[in-house]
PATINU-599001 format. One record per residue: residue in one letter; x, y, z of N, C-alpha, C, O in turn. Coordinates in steps of 0.05 Angstrom, whole numbers, plus 5000, padded with zeros to 4 digits. Atoms other than C-alpha are relative to their C-alpha. Layout:
<rs>
AXYZXYZXYZXYZ...
</rs>
This chain:
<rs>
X497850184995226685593628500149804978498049714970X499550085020229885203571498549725003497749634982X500850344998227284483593497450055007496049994987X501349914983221784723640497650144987495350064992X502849835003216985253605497549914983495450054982X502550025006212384903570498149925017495849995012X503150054981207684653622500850225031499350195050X498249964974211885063680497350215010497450255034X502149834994205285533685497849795021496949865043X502050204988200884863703501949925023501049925046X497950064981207784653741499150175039498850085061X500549734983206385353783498049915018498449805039X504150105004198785193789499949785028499049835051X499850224990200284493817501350045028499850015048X498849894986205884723865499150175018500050215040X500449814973202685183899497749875012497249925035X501750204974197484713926501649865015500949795037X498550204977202584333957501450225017501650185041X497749854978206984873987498950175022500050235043X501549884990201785254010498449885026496750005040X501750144976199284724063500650115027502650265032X499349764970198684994138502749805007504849875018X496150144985204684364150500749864975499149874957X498950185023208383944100498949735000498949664977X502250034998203883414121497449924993496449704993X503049974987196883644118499250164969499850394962X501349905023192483634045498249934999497649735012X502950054991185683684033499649764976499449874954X500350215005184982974004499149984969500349914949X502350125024179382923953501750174983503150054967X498849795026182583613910502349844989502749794966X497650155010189083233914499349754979500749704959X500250325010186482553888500050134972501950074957X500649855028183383053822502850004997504349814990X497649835012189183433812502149854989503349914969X497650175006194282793816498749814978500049794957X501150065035189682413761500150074979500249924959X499249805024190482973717501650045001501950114978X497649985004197083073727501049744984502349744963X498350295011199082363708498949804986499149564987X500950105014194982313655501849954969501849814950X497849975025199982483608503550125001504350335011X497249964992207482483605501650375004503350475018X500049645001207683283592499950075021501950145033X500249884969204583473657501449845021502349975040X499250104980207082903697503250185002504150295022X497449904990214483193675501250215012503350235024X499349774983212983913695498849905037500349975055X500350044977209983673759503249845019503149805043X497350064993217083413776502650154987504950094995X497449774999221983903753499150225000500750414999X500449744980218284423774500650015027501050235037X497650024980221384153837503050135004503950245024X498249924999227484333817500150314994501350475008X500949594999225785113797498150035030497150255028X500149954977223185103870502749935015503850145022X498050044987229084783904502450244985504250275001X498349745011233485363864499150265009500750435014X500949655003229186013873498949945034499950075052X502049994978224385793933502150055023504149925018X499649884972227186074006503250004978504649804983X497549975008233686243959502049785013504149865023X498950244996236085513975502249955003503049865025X498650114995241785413950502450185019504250065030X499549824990244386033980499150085032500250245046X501050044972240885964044501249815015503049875031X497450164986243785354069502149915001502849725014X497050154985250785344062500550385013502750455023X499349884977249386054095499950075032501350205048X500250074977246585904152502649795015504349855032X497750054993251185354161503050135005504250085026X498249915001257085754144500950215028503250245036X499949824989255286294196499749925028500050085047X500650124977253585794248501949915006502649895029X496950084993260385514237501450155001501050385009X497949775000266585764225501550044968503950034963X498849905014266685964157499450284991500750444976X501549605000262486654159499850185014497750155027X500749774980262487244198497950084986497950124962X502749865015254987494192499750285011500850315033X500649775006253188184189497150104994496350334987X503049985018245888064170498650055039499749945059X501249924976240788384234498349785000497849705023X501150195001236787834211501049775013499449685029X500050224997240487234223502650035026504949965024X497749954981244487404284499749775024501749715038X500750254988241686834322500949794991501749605004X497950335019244586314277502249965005503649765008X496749955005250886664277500849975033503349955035X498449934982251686714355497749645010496449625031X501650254997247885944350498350025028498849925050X501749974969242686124403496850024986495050174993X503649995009235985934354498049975021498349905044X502250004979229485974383497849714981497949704957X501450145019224785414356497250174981496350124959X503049835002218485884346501850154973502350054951X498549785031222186384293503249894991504750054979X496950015010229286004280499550024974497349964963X500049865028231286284212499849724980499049704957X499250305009232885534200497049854997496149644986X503050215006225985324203499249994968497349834962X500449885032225485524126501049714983499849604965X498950225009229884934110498149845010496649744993X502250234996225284494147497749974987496549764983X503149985013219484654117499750014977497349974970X499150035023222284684047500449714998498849564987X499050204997226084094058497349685003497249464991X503050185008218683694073498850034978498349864961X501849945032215183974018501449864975500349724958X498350225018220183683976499949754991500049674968X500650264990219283054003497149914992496649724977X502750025008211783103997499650014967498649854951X500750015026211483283936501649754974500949684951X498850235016216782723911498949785002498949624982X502050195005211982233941498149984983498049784968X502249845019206682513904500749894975499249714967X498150035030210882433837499949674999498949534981X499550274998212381763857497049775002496749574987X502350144998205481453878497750044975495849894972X500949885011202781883821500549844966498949794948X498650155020207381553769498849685001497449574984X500650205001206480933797497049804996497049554994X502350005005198580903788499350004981497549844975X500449945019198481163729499649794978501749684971X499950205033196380683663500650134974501049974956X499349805022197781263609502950094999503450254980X497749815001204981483623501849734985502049494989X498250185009209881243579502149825013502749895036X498850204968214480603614502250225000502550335021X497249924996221180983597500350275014502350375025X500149644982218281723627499749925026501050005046X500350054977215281363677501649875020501349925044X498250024992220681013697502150195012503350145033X497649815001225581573694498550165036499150155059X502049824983220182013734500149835027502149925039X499150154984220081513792501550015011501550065035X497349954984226781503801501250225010502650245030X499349724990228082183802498650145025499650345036X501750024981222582163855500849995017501150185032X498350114979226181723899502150125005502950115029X498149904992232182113888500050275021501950335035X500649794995229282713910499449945034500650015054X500250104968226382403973502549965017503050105037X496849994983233882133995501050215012501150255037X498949794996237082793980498650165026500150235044X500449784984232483224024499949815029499849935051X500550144969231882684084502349925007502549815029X496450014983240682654087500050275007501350335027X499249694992240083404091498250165029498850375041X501449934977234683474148501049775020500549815044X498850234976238082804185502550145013503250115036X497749894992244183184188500650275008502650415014X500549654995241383834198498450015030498350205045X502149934974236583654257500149755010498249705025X499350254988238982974276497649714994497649584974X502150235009232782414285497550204990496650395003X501849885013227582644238497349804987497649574977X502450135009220782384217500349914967500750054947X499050135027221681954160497249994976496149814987X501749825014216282164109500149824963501249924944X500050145019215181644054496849934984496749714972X502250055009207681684030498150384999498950595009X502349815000201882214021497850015018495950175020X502250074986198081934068499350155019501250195035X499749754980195282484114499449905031499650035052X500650034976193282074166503449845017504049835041X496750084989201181734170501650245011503150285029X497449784994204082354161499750245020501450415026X500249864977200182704216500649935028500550075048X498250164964203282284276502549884995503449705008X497150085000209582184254501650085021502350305027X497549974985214182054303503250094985503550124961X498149965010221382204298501949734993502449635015X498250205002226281574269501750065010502050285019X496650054992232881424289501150014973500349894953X497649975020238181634244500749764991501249784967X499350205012239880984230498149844982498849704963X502650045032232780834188499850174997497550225002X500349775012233281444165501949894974501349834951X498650065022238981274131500149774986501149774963X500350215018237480574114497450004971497049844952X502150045019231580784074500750284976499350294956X498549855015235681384039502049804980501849794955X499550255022240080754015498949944977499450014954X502450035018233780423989500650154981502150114962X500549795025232081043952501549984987500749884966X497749965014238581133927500049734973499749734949X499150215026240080423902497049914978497449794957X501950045029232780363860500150294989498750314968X499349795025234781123832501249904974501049914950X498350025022239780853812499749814975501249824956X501250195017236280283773499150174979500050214957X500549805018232480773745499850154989497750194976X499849845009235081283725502249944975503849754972X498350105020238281433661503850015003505450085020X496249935003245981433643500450214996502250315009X499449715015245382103606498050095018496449975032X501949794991242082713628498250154986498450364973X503449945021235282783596498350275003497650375024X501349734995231783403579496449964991495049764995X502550005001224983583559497149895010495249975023X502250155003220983033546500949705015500349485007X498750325000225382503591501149834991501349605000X498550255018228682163547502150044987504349934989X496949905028232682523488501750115030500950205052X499149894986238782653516501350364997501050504978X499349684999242283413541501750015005502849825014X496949934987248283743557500150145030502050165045X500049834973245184143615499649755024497749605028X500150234977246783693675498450085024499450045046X501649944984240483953715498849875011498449945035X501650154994236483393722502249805014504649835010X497950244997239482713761500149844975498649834956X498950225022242982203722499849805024498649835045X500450274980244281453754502950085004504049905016X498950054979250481773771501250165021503050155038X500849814963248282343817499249805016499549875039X501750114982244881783848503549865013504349835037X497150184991252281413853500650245021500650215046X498149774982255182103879498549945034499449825053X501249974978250282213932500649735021501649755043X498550124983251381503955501949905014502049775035X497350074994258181443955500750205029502450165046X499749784980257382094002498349795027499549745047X501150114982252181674044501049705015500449625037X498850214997255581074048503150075030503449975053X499149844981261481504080499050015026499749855044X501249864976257781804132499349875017499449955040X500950234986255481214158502249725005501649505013X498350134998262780914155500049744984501949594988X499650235018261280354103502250014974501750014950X497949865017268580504074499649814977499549954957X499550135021268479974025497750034975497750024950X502549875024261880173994500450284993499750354970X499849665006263380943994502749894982502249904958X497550075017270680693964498749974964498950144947X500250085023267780333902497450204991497350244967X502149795021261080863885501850204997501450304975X499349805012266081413887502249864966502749954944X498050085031270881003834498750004982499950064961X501750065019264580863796500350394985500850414961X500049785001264681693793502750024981502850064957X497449875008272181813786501149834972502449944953X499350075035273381303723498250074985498749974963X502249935023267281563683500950194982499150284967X498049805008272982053653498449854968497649624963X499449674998272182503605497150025011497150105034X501949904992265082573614500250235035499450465038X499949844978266682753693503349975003504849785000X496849914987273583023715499750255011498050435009X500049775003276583463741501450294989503450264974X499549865020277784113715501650215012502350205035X498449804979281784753729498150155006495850164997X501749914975280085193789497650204978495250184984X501249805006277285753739497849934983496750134972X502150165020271785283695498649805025496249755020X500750184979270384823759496350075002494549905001X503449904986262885293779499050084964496750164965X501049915020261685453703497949764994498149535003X501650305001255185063673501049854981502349944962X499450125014255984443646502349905004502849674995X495950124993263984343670499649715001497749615013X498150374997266383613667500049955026499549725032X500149974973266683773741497049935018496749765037X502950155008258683743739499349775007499649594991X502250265000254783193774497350014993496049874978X502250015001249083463786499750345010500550415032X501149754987246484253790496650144993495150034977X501449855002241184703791499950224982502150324980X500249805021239185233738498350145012496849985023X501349844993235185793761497950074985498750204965X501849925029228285903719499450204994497850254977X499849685007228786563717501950104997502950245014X497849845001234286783687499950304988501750464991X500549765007231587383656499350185024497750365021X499149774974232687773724503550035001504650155019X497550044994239687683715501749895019504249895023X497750204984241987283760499649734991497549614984X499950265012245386613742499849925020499049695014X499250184974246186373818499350195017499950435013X499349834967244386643893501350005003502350225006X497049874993250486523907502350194987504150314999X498249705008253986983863498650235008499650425021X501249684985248187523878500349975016501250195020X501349944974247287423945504050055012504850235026X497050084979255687183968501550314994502150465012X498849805005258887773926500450305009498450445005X500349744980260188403962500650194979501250124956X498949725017261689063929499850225016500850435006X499649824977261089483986500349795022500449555024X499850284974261589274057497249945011495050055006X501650155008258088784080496450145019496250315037X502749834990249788964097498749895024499849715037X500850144974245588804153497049894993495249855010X502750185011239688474102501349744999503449655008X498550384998239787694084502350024982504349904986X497550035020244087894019502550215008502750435019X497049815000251488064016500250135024500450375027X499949874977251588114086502249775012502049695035X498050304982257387524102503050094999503350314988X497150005007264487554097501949715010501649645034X498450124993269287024104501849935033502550155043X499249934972272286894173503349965010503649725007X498350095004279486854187500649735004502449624990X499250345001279386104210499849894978500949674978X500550165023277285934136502550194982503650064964X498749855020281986534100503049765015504049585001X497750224993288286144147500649784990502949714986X499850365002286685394127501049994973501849774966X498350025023289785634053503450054998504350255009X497449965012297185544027499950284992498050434985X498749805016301086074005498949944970498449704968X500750185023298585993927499249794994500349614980X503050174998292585613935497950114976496150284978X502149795020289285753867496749955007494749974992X503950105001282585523905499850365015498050525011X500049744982284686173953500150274975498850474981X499249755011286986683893497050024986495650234989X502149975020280986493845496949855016494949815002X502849944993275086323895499450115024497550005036X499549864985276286813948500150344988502050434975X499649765009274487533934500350135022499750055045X499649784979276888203965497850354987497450484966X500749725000273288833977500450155021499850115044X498649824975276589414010497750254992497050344970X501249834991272089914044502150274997504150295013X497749725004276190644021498550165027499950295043X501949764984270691034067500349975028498650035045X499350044966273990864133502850065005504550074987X496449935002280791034164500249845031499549905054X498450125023284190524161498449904987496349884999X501450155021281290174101499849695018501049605037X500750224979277689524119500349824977500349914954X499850215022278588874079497449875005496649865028X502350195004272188444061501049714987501649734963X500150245022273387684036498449904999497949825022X502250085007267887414012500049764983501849784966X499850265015266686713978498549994970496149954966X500249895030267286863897500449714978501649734957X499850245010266786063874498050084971498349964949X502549925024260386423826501350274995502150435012X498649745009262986983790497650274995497750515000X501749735008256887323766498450155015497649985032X501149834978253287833808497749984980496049794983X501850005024248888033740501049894982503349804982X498950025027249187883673497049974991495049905003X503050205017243787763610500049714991498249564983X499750305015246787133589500249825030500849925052X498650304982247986433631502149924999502649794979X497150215003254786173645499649895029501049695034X499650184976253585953715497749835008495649935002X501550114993249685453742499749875034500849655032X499650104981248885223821500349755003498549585001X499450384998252884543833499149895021498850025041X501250084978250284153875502649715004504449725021X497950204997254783533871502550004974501849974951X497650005007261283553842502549754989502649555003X497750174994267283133822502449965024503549745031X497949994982272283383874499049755024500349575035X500250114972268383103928500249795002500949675022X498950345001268782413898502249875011502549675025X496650114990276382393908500349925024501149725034X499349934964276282693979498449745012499749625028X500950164994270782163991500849754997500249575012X498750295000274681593964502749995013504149795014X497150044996281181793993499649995035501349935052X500149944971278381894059499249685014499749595036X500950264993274781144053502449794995502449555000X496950195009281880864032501249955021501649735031X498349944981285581144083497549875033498749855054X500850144982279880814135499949714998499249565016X500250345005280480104100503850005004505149834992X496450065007289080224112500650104974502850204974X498449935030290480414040500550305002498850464993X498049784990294380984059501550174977501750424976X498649885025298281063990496850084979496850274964X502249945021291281073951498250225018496750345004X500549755002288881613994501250225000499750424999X497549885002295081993993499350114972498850354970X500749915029293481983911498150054994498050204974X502249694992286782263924499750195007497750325001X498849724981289182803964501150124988500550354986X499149815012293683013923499150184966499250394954X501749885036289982983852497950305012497350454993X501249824992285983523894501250255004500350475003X498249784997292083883908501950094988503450284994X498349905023295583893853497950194977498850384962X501449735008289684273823500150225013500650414998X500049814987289484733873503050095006503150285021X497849845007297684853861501149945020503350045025X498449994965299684703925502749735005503049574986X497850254998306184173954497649755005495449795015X501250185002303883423945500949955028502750065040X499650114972302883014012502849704985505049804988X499050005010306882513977502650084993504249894991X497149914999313382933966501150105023503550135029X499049864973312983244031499349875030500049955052X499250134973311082704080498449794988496049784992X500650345007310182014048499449855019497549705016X499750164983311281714106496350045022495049885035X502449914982305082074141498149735008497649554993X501950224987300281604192497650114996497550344990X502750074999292581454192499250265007498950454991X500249764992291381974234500050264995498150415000X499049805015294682524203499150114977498750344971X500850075026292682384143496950095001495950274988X503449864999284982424163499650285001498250424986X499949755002286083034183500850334981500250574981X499249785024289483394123497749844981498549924959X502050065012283583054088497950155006496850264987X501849854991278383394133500250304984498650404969X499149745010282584094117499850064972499750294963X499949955022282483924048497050084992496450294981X503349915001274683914047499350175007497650284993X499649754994275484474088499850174983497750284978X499749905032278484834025498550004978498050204966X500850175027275684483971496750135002495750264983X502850035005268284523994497750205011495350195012X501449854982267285134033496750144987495850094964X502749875014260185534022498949854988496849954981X502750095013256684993987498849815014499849615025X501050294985251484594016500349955031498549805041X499650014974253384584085502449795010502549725034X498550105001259484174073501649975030502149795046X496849914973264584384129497650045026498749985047X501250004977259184474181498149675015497349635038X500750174999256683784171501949775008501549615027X497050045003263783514160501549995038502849815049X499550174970264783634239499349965021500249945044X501850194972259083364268501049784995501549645015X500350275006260282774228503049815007503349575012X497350094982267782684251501050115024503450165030X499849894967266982934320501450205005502150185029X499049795001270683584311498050265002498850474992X500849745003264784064324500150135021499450375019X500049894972265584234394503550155004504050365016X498149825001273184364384500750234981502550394987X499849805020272484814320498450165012499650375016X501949904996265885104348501350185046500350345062X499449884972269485284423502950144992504050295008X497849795012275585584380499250264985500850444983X501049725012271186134341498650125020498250365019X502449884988266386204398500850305016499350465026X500149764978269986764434500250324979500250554988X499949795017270287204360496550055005495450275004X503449945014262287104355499350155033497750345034X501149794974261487404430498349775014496249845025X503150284991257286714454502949815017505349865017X498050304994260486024489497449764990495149734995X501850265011258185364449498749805020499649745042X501050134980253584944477499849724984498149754966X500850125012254084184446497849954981498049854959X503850005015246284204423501150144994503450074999X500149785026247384694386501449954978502250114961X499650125030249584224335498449954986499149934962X502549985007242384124321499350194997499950345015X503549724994236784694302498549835002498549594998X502350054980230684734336498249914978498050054958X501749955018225284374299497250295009496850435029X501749755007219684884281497549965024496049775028X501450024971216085004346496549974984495049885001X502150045005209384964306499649754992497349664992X501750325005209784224283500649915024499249735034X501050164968211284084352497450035016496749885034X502149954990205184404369497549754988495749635001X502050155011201483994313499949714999497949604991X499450245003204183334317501149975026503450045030X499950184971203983024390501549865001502349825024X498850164997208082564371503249954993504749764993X497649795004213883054352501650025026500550055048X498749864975219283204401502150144992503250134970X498049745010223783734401502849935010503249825032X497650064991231283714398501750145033501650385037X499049874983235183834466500850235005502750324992X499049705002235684534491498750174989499150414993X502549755010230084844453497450065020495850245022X504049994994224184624496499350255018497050315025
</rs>
């Protein structure tokens, strides 16, 4: 890996003591204390011991590709096909084997290991201030990220801020609301410390590969958190901080938008193995070429509630929407499948997995406009979205449109805009109370009837076993 391989062997080494623990959790103390001394004795190892994070969060349980398909399949933007995950798809997890437990248990390790980084850094008397600094923050960022994505994935979640094995073996569950005040936190000292540019190697010089965070992935992310939690006037002004940073970030047309590096680019993932040929899971895994299978890959298809929610000439529909027609049946069968990653193989790199974006800035500021009254300024977020995507402006075709209305062709636009990545659209309507009417309008294709809980997965019936002080979400026990 271009940034990554000089220590990425010791990176390996390091990593697999942590992931390898019987819980996310639970390490055998004294080895740790060694190991994190020598790690952060010198700026070299400390930096693979933190972006070797990120070549796990890419490859490990096929990530980024894993959860926006579970999501996708649990909502309503995938018909699954996989024998595997047919439980997700007809939302009837079990806690003991849910497929979803994979995220959880990733999703800690993460966490653990960003403490790690962080307490590790911060001890340290040998690490340079400006690595160490950087290192830190990227720490903290890392922590945020994975504790919005398990708060919103499994509701109140054990908040997970130290190494300490004896804290982190009775962790209770928080309330979503310190969950997210201490995701804040994180956020706003990332953003202190982290750089402006996006630093390669050695932390510092800067790069063009936007892999690592910058200070203003840390903006993105909060401008998204800020949202979520209805603080319109703070999500308003972090996404502006985003949307004037032009040229560096804009956006771009539909067909350069997933390429690496795009202007579009907040913040992605690179895969450290590209010498298998793949640039992205999601192009191997989403792309079909026959119909679809009944393994974890290339087993999804699109569903018509998500192929409907596009315009006539919707260039998000022509160019990130693929078809494969099945000849070996009578009648021929259509496949659409979600083609935002183009490459299946290749020897070279042109794609990279985005993780945060420019679009979503807009949608996120137009949606916080339109909840502070400013109605015309999210109107002109809405449409800068849709005038890329080719489509009639809101604007020429109903100026006049109310609050109401308005939220809602905002939702649809995210709809559009954001499907398959990340868990966007499945998150999208827990968080504006739309999951019980989207989720009781597909339920009679999937063969099931929704049950509210089942906006939650089950946590992992084994840390409920290990942690007493664990409780399990409604409807699993």
């Amino acid at each position: 890996m271009k940034y990554f391989k000089p220590y990425i062997l010791l990176c390996i080494l390091i990593l697999t003591t942590f992931t390898n623990c019987k819980k996310f959790v639970e390490l055998d103390a004294p080895k740790t204390l060694l190991v994190t001394k020598n790690v952060f004795a010198s700026d070299e190892t400390a930096i693979a011991q933190l972006t070797g994070i990120y070549s796990q969060m890419s490859d490990r349980e096929f990530m980024p590709y894993r959860l926006p398909f579970c999501t996708g399949i649990g909502g309503d933007e995938l018909i699954n096909h996989s024998a595997l995950f047919t439980n997700a798809y007809e939302n009837s997890l079990q806690a003991v084997d849910a497929v979803t437990n994979a995220i959880w248990t990733a999703g800690y390790n993460y966490i653990y290991e960003a403490n790690a980084i962080y307490e590790g850094c911060a001890a340290s008397t040998t690490l340079s201030p400006a690595v160490k600094k950087q290192l830190m923050a990227e720490a903290l960022f890392i922590r945020a990220f994975w504790h919005f994505y398990l708060v919103n994935l499994y509701g109140d979640v054990p908040l997970a801020t130290t190494t300490d094995y004896l804290v982190n073996s009775t962790l209770a569950r928080s309330a979503k609301d310190l969950v997210y005040q201490q995701i804040i936190t994180d956020l706003k000292n990332a953003q202190a410390g982290l750089n402006e540019n996006y630093v390669g190697s050695n932390s510092i010089a800067t790069t063009t590969d936007r892999v690592r965070p910058n200070k203003m992935t840390a903006t993105a992310l909060l401008a998204r958190v800020y949202l979520f939690n209805k603080n319109y006037s703070d999500a308003e002004a972090q996404a502006t901080v985003v949307i004037n940073s032009k040229p560096n970030y804009d956006l771009v047309d539909v067909t350069k938008v997933f390429l690496k590096n795009s202007n579009e680019t907040i913040w992605a993932l690179m895969k450290p193995t590209p010498a298998n040929s793949i640039n992205t899971w999601e192009g191997n895994y989403f792309i079909l070429t026959s119909a679809p299978k009944t393994s974890f890959q290339n087993s999804a298809e699109i569903t018509p509630t998500l192929l409907s929610a596009f315009d006539d000439g919707d260039k998000r529909k022509i160019n990130w929407i693929g078809k494969f027609t099945d000849m070996g049946v009578t009648p021929n069968v259509d496949y659409y499948y979600p083609f935002k990653y183009k490459v299946l193989t290749s020897a070279s790199v042109s794609e990279y997995s985005l993780v945060f974006r420019v679009a979503e800035q807009y949608l996120i500021r137009a949606e916080a406009r339109v909840q502070l009254g400013n109605l015309a300024g999210g109107i002109n977020d809405t449409d800068a979205i849709r005038n890329r995507a080719g489509i009639a402006l809101i604007k020429d075709i109903n100026p006049g449109i109310g609050k109401t209305d308005l939220l809602n062709v905002i939702l649809k636009e995210r709809q559009k805009e954001l499907f398959t990545e990340w868990g966007h659209r499945w998150i999208d309507l827990k968080r504006t109370g739309n999951i019980d009417a989207a989720m009781n309008a597909i339920a009679a294709s999937k063969g099931t009837v929704w049950n509210s809980n089942q906006q939650l997965w089950p946590i992992p019936q084994k840390e409920i076993l290990n942690d007493k002080n664990l409780a399990q979400n409604p409807g699993y026990n």
